[in-house]
C-alpha positions in Angstrom: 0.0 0.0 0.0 1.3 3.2 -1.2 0.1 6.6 0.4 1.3 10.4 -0.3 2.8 12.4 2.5 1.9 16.2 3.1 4.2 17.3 0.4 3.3 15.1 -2.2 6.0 12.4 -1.5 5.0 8.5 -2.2 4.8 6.9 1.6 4.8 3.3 2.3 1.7 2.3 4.8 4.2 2.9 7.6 5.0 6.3 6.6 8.5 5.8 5.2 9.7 6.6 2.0 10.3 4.1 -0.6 13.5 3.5 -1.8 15.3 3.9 1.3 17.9 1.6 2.7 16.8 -1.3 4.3 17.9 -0.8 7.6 15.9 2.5 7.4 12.6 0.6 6.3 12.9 -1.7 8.8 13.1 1.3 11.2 9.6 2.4 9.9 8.0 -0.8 9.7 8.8 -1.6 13.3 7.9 1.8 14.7 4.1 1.1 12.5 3.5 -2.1 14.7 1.8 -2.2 17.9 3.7 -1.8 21.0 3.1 -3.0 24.5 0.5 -0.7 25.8 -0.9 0.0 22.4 -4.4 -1.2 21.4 -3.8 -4.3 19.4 -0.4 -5.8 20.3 0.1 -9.4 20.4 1.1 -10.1 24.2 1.0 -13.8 23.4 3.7 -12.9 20.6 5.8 -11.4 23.2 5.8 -13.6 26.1 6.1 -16.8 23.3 9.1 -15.3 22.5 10.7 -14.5 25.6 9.7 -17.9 27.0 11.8 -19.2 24.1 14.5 -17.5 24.9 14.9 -18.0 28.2 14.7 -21.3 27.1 17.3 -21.3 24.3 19.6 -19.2 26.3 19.8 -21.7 29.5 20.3 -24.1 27.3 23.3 -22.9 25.8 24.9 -21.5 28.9 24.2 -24.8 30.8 25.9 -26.6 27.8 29.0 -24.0 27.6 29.9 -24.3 31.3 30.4 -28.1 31.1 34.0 -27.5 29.3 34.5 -24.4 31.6 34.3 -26.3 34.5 36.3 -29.1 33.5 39.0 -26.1 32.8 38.6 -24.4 35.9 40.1 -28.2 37.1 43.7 -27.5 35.6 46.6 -25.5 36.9 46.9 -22.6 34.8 49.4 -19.6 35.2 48.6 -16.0 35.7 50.0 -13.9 32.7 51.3 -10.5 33.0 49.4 -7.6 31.4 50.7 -3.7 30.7 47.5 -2.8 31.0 46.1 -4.7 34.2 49.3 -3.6 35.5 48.2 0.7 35.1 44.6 0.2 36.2 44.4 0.1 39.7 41.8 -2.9 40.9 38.5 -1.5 42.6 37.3 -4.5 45.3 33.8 -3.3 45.6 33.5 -3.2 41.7 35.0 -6.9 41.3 32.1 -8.0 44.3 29.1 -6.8 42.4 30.5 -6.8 38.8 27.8 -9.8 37.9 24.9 -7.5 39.2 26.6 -4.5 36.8 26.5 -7.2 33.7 22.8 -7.9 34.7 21.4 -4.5 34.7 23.3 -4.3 31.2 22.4 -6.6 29.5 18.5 -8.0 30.8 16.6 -4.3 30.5 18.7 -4.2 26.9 17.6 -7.7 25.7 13.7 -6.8 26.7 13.7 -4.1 25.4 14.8 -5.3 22.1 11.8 -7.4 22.1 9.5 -4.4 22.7 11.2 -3.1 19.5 11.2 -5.6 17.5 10.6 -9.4 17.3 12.6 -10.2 14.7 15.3 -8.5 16.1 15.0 -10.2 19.3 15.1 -13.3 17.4 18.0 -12.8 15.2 20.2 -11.2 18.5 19.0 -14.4 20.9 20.2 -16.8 18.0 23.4 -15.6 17.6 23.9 -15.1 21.8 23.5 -18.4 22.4 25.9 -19.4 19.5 28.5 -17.1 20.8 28.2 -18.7 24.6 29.0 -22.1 23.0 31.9 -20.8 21.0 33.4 -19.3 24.1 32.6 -22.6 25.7 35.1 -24.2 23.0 37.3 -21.8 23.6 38.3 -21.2 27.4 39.6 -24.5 27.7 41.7 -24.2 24.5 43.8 -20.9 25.8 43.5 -22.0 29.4 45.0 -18.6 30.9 45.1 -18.8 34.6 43.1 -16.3 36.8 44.2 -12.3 36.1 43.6 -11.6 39.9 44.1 -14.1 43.2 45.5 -18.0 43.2 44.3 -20.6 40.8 42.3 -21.5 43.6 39.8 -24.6 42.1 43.1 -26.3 40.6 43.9 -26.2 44.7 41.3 -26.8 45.8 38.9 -29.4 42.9 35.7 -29.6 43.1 33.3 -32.3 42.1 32.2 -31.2 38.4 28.3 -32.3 38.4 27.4 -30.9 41.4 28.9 -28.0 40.8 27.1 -27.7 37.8 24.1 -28.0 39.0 24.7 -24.7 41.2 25.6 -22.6 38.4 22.9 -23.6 36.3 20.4 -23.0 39.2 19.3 -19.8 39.1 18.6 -19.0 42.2 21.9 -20.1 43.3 24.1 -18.3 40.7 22.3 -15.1 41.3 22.3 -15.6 45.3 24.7 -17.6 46.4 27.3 -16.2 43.6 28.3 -19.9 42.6 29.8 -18.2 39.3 31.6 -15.9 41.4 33.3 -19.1 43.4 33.8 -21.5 40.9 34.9 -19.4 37.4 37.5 -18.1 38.0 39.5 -19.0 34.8 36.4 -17.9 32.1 39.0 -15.9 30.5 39.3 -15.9 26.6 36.8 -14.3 25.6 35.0 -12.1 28.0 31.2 -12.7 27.9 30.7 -9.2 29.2 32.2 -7.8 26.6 30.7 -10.1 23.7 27.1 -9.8 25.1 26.8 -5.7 25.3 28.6 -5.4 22.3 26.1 -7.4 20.5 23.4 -5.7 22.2 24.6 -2.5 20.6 25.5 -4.1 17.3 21.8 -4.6 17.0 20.4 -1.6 18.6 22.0 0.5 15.5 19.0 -1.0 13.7 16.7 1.0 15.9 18.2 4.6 15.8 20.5 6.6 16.7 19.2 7.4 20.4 18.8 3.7 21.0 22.4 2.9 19.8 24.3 6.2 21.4 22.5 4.4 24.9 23.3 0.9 24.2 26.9 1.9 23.0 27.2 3.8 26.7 25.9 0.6 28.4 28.5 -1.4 26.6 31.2 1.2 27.5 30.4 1.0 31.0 30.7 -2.9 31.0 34.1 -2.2 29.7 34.9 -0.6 32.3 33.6 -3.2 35.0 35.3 -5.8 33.6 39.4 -3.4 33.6 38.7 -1.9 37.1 37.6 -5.7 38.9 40.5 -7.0 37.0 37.7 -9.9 35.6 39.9 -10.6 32.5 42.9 -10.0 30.5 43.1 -7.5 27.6 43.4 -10.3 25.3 40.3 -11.3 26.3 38.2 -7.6 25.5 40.1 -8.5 21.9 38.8 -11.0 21.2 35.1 -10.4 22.5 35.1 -7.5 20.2 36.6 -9.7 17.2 35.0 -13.0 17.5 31.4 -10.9 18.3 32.1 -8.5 15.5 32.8 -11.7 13.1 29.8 -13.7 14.6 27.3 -10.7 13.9 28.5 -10.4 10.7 28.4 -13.7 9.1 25.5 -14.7 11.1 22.9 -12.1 10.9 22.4 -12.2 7.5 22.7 -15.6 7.1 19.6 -16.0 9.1 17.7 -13.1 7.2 18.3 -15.0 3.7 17.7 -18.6 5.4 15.0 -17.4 7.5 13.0 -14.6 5.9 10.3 -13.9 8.4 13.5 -13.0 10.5 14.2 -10.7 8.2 11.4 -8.1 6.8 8.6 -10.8 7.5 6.1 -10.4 10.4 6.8 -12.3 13.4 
């Protein structure tokens, strides 16, 4: 459906012109769909969605930590770093730096969904292929932890119980099980890779919405140097391996999947 703007100009039925770039239509095509709150909007659609993610998600991270765990098991040696070595360690940051992911990244990721479905979609996808590559790859560098001894290769641990605390939620967000037991989750961060994908995706909603999501990924950053969580090495490569990840994958599911892409969801 075609319609004429105020001036004369051709206007989609969302109010954009055509012949703009895409990222720009589907800026105008989600802004023309009901939101939460708005007369028509398909709550069942929402919550379907993030009941699928939650699922998809848990999934994934209870599958990554097996390998982590089974790291966290071996001796590893604490490398130096120039630039660990000029920023000074804050304690109180390092105790509550998995409360300071939280807030950045859970409001982010719902709000995404408010936004747009299919860009919830595409960004829980790749997420959950990202925690599984880091999975792979932790035990592969095996770096030792940045800050403290290598305290579970003193002290092991039995691996399936342990397991089952961390994937308990209530006992990763209370009791800090993560906190105890990963301690050698170095290469790559997963602070880093999951706000930086957050913003990746949020520049397909505007500028405000990236510019906020950009500052929320910023601040992770700087959670992340000032509790000493990981080596430099390890921002790197969160931005690289993310960076790569979003770009071969998100498109890849637009062509494979095209409801992700410009169809309704």
């Amino acid at each position: 459906m075609v319609l004429v703007g105020l001036a004369g100009t051709p206007r989609d039925a969302c109010g954009a012109p055509p012949g703009k770039p895409e990222h720009a239509m589907n800026q105008a095509t989600a802004s023309c769909r009901p939101r939460p709150g708005q007369e028509g909007y398909p709550w069942s659609a929402f919550f379907g969605y993030l009941g699928a993610a939650v699922v998809f998600r848990y999934l994934c991270h209870s599958l990554m930590l097996i390998p982590v765990l089974l790291n966290e098991l071996r001796p590893a040696p604490t490398v130096p770093d120039l630039l660990l070595g000029l920023i000074p360690r804050l304690d109180w940051v390092a105790h509550i730096n998995y409360y300071l992911w939280i807030a950045c990244y859970f409001p982010p990721v719902i709000y995404l969904l408010w936004r747009d479905r299919r860009l919830f979609a595409r960004f829980v996808v790749i997420d959950g292929a990202i925690s599984l590559i880091r999975g792979a790859m932790i035990p592969l560098t095996g770096l030792g932890p940045p800050y403290g001894p290598d305290l579970n290769a003193l002290r092991p641990f039995r691996l399936w119980p342990t397991w089952w605390q961390l994937v308990n939620p209530y006992r990763a967000l209370v009791g800090d099980t993560a906190g105890i037991y990963l301690t050698k989750d170095m290469f790559f961060s997963g602070h880093i890779a999951t706000t930086f994908l957050l913003y990746l995706f949020a520049r397909r909603l505007g500028g405000r919405e990236a510019r906020f999501f950009l500052a929320l990924q910023i601040f992770s950053l700087l959670v992340v140097f000032f509790s000493h969580l990981h080596y430099t090495i390890d921002v790197i490569g969160a931005y690289a391996i993310t960076f790569m990840a979003f770009t071969l994958a998100d498109g890849w599911l637009r062509r494979r999947f095209p409801r992700l892409g410009d169809g309704e969801l």
